[in-house]
C-alpha positions as CSV (number, residue, x, y, z in Angstrom):
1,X,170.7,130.0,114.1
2,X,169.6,131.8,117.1
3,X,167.5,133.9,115.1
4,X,165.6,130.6,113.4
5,X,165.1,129.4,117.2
6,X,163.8,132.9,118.0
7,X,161.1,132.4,115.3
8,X,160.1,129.1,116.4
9,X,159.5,129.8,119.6
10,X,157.5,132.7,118.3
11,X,155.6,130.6,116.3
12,X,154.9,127.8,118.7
13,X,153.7,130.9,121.7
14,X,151.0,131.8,118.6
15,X,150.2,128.3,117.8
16,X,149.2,127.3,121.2
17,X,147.2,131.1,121.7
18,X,145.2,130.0,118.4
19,X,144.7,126.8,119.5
20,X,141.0,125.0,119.7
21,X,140.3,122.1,121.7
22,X,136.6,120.2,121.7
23,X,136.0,119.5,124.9
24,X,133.7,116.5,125.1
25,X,132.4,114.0,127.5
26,X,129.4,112.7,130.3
27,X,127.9,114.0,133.0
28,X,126.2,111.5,135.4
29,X,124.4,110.7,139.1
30,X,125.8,108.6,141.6
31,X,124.2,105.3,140.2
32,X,125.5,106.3,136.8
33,X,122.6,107.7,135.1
34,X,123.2,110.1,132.7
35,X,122.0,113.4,133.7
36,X,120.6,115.8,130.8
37,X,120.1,119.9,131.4
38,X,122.9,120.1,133.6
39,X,124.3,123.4,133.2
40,X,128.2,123.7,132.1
41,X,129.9,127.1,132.6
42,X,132.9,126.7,131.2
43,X,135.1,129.7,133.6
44,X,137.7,130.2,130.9
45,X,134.9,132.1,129.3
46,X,132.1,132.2,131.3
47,X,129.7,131.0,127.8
48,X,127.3,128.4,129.5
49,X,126.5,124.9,127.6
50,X,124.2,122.1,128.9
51,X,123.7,118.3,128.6
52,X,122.1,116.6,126.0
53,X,119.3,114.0,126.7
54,X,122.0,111.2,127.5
55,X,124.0,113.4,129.7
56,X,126.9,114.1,126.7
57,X,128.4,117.7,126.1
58,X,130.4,118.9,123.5
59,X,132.0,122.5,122.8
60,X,134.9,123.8,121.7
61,X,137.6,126.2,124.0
62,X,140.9,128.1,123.0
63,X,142.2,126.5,126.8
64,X,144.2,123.1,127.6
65,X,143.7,123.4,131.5
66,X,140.1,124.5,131.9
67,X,137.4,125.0,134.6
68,X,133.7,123.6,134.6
69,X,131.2,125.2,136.8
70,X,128.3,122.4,137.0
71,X,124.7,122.9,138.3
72,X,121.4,121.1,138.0
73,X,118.7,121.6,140.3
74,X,118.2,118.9,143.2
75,X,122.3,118.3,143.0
76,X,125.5,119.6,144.4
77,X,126.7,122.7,142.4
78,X,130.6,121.6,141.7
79,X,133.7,123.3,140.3
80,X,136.1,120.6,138.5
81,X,139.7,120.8,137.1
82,X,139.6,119.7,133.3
83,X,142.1,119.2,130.5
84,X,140.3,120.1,127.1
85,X,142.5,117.0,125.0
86,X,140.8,114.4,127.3
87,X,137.0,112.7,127.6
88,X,134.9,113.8,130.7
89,X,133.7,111.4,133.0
90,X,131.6,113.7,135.4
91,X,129.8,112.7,138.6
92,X,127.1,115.1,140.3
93,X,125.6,114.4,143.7
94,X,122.2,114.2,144.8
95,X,122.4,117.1,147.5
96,X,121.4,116.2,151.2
97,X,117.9,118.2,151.6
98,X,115.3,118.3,149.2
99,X,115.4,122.3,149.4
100,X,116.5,123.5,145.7
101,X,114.2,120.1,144.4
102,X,111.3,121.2,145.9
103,X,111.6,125.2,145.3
104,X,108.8,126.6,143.7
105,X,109.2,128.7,140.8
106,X,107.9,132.0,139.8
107,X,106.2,132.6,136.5
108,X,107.1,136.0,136.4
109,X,109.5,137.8,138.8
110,X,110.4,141.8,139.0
111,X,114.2,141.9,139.9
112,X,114.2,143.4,143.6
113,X,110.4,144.0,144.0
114,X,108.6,142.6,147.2
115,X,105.4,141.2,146.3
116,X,102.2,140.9,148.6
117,X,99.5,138.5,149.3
118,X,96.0,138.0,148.6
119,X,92.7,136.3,150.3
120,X,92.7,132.7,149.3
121,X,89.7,131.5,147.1
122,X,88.5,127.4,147.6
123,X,86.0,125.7,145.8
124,X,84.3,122.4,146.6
125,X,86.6,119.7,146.0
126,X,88.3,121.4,143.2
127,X,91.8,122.6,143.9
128,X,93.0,125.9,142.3
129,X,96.5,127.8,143.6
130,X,96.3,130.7,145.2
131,X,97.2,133.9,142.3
132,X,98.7,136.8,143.4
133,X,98.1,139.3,140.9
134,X,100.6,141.4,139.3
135,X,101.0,144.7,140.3
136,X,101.7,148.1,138.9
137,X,105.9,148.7,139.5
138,X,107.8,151.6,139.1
139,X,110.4,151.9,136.1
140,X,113.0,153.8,137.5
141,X,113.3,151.9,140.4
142,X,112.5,148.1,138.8
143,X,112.9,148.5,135.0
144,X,113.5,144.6,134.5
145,X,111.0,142.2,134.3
146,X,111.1,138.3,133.5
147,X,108.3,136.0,132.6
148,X,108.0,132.4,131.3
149,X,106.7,131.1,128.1
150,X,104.5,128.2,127.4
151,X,101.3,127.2,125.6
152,X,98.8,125.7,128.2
153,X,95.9,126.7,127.3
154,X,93.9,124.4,130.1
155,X,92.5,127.7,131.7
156,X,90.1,129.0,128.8
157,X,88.5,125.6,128.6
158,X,88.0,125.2,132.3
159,X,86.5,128.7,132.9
160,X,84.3,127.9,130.0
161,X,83.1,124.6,131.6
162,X,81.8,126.7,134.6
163,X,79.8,129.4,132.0
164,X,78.2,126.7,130.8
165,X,76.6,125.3,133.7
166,X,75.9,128.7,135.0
167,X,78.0,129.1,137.4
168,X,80.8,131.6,138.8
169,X,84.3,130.7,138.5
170,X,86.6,130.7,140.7
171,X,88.9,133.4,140.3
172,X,92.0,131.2,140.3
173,X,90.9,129.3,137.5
174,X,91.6,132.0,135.4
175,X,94.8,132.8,133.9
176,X,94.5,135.3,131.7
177,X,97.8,134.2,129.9
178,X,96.1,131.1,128.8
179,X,93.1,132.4,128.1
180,X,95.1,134.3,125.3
181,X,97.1,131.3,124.3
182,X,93.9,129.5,123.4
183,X,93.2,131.6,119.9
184,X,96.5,131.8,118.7
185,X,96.2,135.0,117.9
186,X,98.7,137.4,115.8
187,X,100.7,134.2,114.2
188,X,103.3,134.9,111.5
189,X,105.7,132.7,110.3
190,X,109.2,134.0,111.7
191,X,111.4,134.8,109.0
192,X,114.3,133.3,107.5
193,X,114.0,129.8,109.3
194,X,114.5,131.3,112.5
195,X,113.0,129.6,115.6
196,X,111.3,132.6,116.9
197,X,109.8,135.8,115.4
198,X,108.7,138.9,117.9
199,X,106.9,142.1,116.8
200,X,105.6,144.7,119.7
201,X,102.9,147.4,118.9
202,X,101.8,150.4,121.5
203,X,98.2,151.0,122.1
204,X,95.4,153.2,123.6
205,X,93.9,151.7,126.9
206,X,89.9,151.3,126.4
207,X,89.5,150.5,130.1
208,X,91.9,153.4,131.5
209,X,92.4,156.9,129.4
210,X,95.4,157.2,131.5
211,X,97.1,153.9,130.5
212,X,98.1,152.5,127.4
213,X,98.8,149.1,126.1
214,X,102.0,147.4,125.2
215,X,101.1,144.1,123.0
216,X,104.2,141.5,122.6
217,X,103.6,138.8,120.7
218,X,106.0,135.7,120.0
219,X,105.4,133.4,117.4
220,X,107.2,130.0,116.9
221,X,108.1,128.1,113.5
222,X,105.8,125.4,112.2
223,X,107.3,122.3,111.9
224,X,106.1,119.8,108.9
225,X,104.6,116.8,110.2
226,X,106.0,114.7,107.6
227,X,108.9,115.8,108.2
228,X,109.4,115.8,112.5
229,X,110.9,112.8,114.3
230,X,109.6,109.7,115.4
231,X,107.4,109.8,118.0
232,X,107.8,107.9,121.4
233,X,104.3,108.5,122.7
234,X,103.1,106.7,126.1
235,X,99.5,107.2,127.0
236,X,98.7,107.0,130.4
237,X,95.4,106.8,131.4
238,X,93.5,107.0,134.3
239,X,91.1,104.4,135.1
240,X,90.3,104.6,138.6
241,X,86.7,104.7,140.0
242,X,86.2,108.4,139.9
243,X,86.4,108.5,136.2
244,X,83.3,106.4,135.4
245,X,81.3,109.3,134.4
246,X,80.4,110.5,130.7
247,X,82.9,113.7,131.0
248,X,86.2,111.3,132.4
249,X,86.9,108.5,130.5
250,X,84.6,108.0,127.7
251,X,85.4,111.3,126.8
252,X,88.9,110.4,127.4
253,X,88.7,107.3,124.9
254,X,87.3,109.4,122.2
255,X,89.9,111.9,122.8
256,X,92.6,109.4,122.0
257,X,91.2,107.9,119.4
258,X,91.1,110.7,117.2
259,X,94.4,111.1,118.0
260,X,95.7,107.5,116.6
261,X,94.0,108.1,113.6
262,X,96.8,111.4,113.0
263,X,100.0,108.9,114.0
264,X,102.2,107.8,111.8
265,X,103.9,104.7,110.5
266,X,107.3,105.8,112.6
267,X,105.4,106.2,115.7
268,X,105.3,104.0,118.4
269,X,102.5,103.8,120.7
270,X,102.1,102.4,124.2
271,X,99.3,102.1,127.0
272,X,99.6,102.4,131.0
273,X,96.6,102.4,133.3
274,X,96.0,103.0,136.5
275,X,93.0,101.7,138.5
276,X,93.4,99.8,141.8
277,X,96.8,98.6,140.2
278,X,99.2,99.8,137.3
279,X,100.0,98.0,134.4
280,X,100.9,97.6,130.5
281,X,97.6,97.9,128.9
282,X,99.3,98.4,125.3
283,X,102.6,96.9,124.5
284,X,105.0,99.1,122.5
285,X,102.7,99.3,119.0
286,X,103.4,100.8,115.5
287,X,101.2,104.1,114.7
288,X,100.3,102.0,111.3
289,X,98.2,99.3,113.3
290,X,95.8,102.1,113.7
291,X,92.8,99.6,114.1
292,X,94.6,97.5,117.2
293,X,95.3,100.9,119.2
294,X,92.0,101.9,119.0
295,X,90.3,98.6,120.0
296,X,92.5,98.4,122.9
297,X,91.8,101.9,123.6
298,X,87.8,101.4,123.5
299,X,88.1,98.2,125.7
300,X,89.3,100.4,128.7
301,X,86.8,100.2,131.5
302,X,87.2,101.9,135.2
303,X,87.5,101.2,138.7
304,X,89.3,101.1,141.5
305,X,91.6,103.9,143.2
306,X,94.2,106.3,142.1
307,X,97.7,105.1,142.7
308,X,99.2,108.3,140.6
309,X,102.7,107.9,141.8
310,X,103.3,104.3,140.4
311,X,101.5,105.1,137.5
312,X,103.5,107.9,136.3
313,X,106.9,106.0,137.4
314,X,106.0,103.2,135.3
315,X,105.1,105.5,132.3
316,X,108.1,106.9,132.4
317,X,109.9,103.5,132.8
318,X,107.9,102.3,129.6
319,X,108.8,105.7,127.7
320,X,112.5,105.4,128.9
321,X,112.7,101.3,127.5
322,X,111.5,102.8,124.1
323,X,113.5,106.0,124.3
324,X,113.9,107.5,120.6
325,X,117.0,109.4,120.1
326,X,116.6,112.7,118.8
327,X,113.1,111.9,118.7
328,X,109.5,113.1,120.7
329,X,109.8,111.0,123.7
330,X,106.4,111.7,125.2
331,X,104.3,111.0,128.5
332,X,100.5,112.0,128.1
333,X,98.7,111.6,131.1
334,X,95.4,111.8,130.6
335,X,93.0,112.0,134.2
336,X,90.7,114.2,136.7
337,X,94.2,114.6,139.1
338,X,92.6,113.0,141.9
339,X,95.5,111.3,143.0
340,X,94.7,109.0,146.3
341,X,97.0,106.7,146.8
342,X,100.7,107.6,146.9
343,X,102.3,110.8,146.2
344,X,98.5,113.3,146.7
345,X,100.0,117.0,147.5
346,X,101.7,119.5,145.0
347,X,105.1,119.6,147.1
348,X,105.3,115.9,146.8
349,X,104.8,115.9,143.0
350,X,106.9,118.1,142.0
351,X,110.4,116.5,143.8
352,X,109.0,113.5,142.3
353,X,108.4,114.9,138.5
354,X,111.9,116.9,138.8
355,X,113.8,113.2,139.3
356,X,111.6,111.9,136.2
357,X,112.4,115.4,133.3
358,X,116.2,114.6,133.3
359,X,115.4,111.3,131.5
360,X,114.5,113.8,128.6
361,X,110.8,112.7,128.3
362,X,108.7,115.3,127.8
363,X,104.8,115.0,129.5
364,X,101.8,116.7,128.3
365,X,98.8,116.7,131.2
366,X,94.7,116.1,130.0
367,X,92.6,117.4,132.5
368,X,89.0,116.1,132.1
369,X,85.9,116.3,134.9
370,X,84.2,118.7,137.2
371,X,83.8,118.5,141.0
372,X,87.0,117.3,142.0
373,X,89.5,118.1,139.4
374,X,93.0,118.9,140.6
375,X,94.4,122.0,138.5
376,X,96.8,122.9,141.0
377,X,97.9,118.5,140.4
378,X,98.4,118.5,136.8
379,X,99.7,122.1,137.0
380,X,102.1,121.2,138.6
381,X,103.1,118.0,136.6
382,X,103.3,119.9,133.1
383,X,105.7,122.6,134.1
384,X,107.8,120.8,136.3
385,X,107.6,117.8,133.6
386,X,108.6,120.2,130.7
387,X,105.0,120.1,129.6
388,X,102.1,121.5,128.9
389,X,98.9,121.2,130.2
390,X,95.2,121.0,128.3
391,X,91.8,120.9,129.6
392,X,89.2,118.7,127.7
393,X,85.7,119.9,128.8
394,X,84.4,118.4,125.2
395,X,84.7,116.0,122.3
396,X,85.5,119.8,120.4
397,X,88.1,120.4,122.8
398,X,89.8,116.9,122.6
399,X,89.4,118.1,118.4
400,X,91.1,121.1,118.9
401,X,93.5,119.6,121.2
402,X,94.9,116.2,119.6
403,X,93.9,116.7,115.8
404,X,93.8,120.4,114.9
405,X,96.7,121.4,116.9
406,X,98.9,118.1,117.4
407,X,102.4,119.6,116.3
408,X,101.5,122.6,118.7
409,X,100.7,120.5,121.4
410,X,102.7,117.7,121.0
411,X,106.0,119.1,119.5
412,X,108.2,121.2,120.8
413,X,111.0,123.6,118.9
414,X,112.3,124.9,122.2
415,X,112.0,124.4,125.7
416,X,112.9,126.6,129.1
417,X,111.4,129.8,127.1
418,X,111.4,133.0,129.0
419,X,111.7,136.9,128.4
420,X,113.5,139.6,129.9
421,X,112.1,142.9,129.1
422,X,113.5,146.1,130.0
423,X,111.4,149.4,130.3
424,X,112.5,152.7,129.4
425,X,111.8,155.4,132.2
426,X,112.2,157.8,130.0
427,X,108.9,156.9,128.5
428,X,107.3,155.0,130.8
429,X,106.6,156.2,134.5
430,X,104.8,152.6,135.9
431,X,104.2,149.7,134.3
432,X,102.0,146.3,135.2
433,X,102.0,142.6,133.2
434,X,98.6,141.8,132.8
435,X,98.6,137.7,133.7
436,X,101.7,135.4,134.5
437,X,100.5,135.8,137.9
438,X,102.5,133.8,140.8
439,X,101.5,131.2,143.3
440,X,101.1,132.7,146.7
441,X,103.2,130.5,148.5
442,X,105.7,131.0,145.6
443,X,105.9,134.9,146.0
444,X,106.3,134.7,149.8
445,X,110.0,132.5,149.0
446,X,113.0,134.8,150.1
447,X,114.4,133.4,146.4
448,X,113.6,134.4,143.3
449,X,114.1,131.6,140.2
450,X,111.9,131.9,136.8
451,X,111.5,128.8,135.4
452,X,111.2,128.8,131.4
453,X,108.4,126.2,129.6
454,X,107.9,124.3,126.4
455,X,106.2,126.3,123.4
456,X,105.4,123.9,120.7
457,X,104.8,124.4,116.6
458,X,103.2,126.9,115.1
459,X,102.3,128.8,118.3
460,X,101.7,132.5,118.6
461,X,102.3,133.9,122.3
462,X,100.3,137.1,123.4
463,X,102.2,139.0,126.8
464,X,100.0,142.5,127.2
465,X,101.3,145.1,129.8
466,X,99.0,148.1,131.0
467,X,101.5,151.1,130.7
468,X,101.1,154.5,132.5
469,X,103.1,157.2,130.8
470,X,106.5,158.6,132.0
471,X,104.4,162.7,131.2
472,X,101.5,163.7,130.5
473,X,102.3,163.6,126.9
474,X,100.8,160.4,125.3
475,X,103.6,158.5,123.5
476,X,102.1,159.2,120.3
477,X,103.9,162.9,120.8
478,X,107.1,161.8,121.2
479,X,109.7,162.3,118.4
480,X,112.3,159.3,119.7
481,X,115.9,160.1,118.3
482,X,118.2,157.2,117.0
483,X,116.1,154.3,117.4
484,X,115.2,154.4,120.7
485,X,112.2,152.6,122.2
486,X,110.1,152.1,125.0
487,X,111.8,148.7,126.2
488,X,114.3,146.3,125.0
489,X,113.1,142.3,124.6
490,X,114.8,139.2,125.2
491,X,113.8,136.0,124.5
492,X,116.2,133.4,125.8
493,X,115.5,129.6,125.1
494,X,116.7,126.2,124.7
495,X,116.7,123.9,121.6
496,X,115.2,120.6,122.1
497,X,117.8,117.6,122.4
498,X,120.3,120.0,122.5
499,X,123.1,121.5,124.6
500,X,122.9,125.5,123.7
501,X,120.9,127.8,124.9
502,X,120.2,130.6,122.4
503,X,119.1,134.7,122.8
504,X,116.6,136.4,120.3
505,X,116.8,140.3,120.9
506,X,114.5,143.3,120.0
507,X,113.8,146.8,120.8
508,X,110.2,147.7,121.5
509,X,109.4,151.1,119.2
510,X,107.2,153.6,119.9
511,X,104.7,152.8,117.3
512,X,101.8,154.3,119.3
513,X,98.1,153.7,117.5
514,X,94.8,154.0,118.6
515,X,93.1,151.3,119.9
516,X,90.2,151.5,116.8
517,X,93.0,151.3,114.8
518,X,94.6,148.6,115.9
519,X,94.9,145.1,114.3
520,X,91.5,143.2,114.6
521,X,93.2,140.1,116.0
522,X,94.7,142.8,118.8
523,X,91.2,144.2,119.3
524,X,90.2,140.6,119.9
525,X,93.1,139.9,122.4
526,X,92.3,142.8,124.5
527,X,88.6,141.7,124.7
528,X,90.3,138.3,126.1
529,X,91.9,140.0,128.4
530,X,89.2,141.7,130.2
531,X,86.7,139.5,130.2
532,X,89.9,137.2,132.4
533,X,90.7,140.5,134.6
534,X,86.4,140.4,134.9
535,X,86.6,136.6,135.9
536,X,89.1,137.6,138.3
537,X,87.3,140.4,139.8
538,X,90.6,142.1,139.3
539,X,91.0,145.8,140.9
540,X,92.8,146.9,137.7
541,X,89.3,147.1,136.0
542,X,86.3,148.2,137.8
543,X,85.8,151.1,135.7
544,X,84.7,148.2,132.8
545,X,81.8,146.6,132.4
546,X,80.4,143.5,130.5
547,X,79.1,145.4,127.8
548,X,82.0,147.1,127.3
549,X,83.6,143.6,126.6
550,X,81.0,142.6,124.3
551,X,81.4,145.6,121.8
552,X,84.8,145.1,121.8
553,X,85.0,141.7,121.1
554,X,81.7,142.4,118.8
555,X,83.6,144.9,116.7
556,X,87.0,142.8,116.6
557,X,85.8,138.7,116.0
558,X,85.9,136.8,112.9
559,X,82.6,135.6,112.1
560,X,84.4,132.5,110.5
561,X,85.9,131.6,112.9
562,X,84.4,129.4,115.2
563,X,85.9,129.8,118.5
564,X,85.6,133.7,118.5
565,X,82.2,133.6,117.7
566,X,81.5,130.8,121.0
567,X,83.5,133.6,122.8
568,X,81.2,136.0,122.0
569,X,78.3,133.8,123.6
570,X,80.6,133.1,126.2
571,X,80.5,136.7,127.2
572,X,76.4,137.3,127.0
573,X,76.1,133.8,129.3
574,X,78.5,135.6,132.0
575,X,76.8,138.6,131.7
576,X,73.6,136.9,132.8
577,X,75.4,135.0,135.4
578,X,77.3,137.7,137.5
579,X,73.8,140.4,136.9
580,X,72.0,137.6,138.7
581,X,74.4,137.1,141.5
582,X,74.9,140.6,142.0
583,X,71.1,141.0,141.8
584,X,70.5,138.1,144.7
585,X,73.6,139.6,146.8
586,X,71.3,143.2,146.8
587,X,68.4,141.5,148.1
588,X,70.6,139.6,150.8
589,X,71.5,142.7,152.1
């Protein structure tokens, strides 16, 4: 007998070790809205989960009596006592100040490293931030380097703008980042239906005989529009007086209309303006009355002031009445950021945007205008809105934008995207990303947070870094011994509408090749890449020149390919434009 009790005690110890419990329940404000993104470490653990889009969570743990460690940016970071056999009710506090709301974010951070500041640049009306341009960092000392993700491409088509007119662009308008993002270059489908695919390749220099080039590219899974959810999409356009002019708003109505015509029947579509007052414009409509939409689009007229504040709360508002579960819930703000009634500065915007992105409604920005468009506005909006962020300068561009690419601009497979990577010193003495460059007023914070973005369908992501060898020996000499490379990737991201956040890992090898014999699309990139660093007047190459640009590029493009062969006459106009400017500075003198 005392044996028999001897194994059931045994037996019940080993039942409650194996034991699972699924944890489940809500996370909420103070006026009982549900709160999405909030960040659950469970301390029994230490895995992290996060809310879903209506504020549930749901995970399985081996422990009854169980801690959760919750924190969401603009709220109280609390510790809280839970059994795992009973629903969560969870409460979070709006915290006191505004400081963690209002924080600005790095796009790229160097564990440890002090950065430095540069001479602003202004322009007109036009409002650009200040860049600080990455610089060269030592790997033993700083081997770890983060950077976020995302797939604006609002920079190439800006800086283009200014070519054509024939004049110099600011060298905050360019970020060389987007500049790459525009062409998609390098994509491959990832393999085996995984979200992300990586490859990394190791090149000669051809600005630097000293340096060599580390290419990363990231490539997300195409989704099937047939196939992807419904679509919740609120347009939200500006009317006000500044955009009666040919490049604003009839450009803007032209842009949208092409886009109706790509909806479907399971999309719902809905209209708020903004001119001297906000209101409804389009009632929640079917993507199958097609014709209505675009009547009601075309019947838009403008006038008025800018109250940006009120329009984007009531977009929002509309977009959250409509909500779609599971499904692409959607602001797309479409305007020249010239926001003058209201919220007007950057630091006001984004507290106000980080209140609106736990709703779990996405925003995409439309820049359109010259003269006074905001950047630095609808900068702002995107990434603090979860977004991206385009730049119409054309009918082609609103083409490209809204019809060629709409799954990559409009839906997302995985959101707060960044990557670690982690040089080895062995091989590599100093090392520089090229682009992903900071705000100044962001890199003179005491704290360092990386913010991830949204990458959409279908897109391939370029990061290059300018490497300078850890000997004299190129790293084509090297004979690496049990798989060792020259860094270590990883990609950490978020699936949309849900509460995991994943990790995609890969070693970079030491596949060194010469830059002639590199991939064409590679070639390309690298022609991108300097003709940005040559917008910039960047330090990091004064040794090239504009025709050293074009024979790259010239060697490299795809004749059929439209938007590398514009590039190329992009390069010849700049050319032109910078000789004379030099020329007229000489004679000044």
């Amino acid at each position: 007998m005392r044996l028999r009790l001897y194994h059931m005690l045994i037996l019940c110890i080993a039942l409650q070790a194996n034991a699972q419990y699924y944890l489940r329940g809500e996370v909420r404000d103070e006026n009982n809205q549900p709160l999405s993104n909030v960040r659950i470490l469970l301390l029994s653990n230490h895995y992290a989960y996060y809310t879903g889009s209506f504020g549930s969570f749901g995970f399985t743990t081996n422990v009854l009596n169980d801690s959760l460690n919750l924190s969401l940016e603009g709220y109280e970071t609390t510790t809280i006592n839970v059994k795992s056999d009973q629903w969560q009710n969870l409460t979070m506090k709006v915290l006191a100040s505004n400081v963690n709301r209002n924080k600005i974010r790095l796009v790229s951070v160097t564990k440890d490293l002090n950065q430095a500041n540069r001479r602003p640049w202004t322009v007109n009306e036009e409002t650009y931030f200040q860049l600080v341009e990455n610089d060269f960092v030592d790997a033993s000392r700083f081997p770890n380097t983060g950077f976020a993700l995302n797939v604006n491409r609002a920079s190439y088509s800006n800086v283009r703008r200014f070519i054509r007119i024939g004049s110099l662009v600011p060298p905050d308008a360019v970020r060389t980042e987007e500049m790459l993002n525009y062409f998609n270059l390098g994509y491959k489908e990832p393999k085996n239906g995984d979200i992300f695919g990586m490859e990394s390749m190791l090149g000669s220099c051809p600005w630097d005989a000293e340096k060599q080039l580390l290419y990363v590219n990231v490539n997300a899974k195409k989704l099937d529009l047939d196939r992807v959810p419904s679509g919740n999409f609120v347009f939200l356009i500006d009317v006000s007086g500044s955009m009666d002019q040919p490049n604003r708003l009839p450009l803007l109505k032209a842009a949208f209309q092409l886009l109706v015509r790509n909806l479907r029947a399971k999309d719902t579509i809905s209209i708020v303006t903004y001119g001297g007052n906000v209101g409804i414009w389009l009632k929640p409509t079917s993507g199958a009355e097609k014709q209505k939409i675009i009547q009601s689009i075309e019947e838009l007229t403008a006038g008025g002031d800018t109250p940006g504040e009120a329009a984007i709360l009531a977009a929002y508002q509309l977009a959250k009445s409509t909500f779609i579960k599971d499904g692409n819930n959607r602001v797309i703000l479409a305007t020249d950021g010239d926001f003058n009634v209201g919220i007007s500065t950057e630091k006001e915007l984004d507290d106000f945007i980080t209140k609106q992105r736990q709703s779990g409604v996405y925003l995409t920005c439309l820049g359109v205008g010259m003269g006074n468009f905001k950047d630095s506005k609808l900068e702002t909006l995107a990434k603090r809105g979860n977004g991206n962020f385009a730049y119409l300068d054309d009918i082609q561009e609103a083409e490209k934008v809204l019809v060629k690419e709409l799954t990559q601009t409009f839906y997302a497979v995985a959101d707060d995207v960044f990557m670690n990577i982690r040089f080895n010193p062995k091989f590599v003495k100093e090392y520089r990303l090229i682009g992903f460059d900071n705000r100044r007023d962001a890199v003179n914070k005491s704290s360092i947070d990386l913010e991830g973005g949204e990458v959409g369908s279908g897109n391939s992501l370029l990061a290059i870094f300018e490497i300078r060898p850890a000997s004299d020996l190129s790293f084509k000499a090297v004979s690496p011994a049990g798989g060792e490379g020259i860094a270590d990737l990883e990609l950490q991201y978020g699936l949309c509408n849900d509460t995991l956040h994943k990790e995609f890992d890969m070693v970079c090898p030491l596949n060194y090749t010469e830059f002639q014999q590199l991939d064409k699309e590679l070639q390309f990139a690298t022609a991108v890449t300097m003709f940005a660093l040559k917008l910039k007047q960047s330090k990091y190459i004064n040794d090239a020149d504009w025709i050293d640009i074009e024979n790259i590029a010239l060697r490299s493009y795809d004749p059929g390919n439209f938007l590398q062969t514009e590039f190329l006459e992009l390069i010849n106009k700049a050319q032109k434009i910078y000789a004379a400017k030099k020329k007229k500075r000489k004679k000044e003198d």
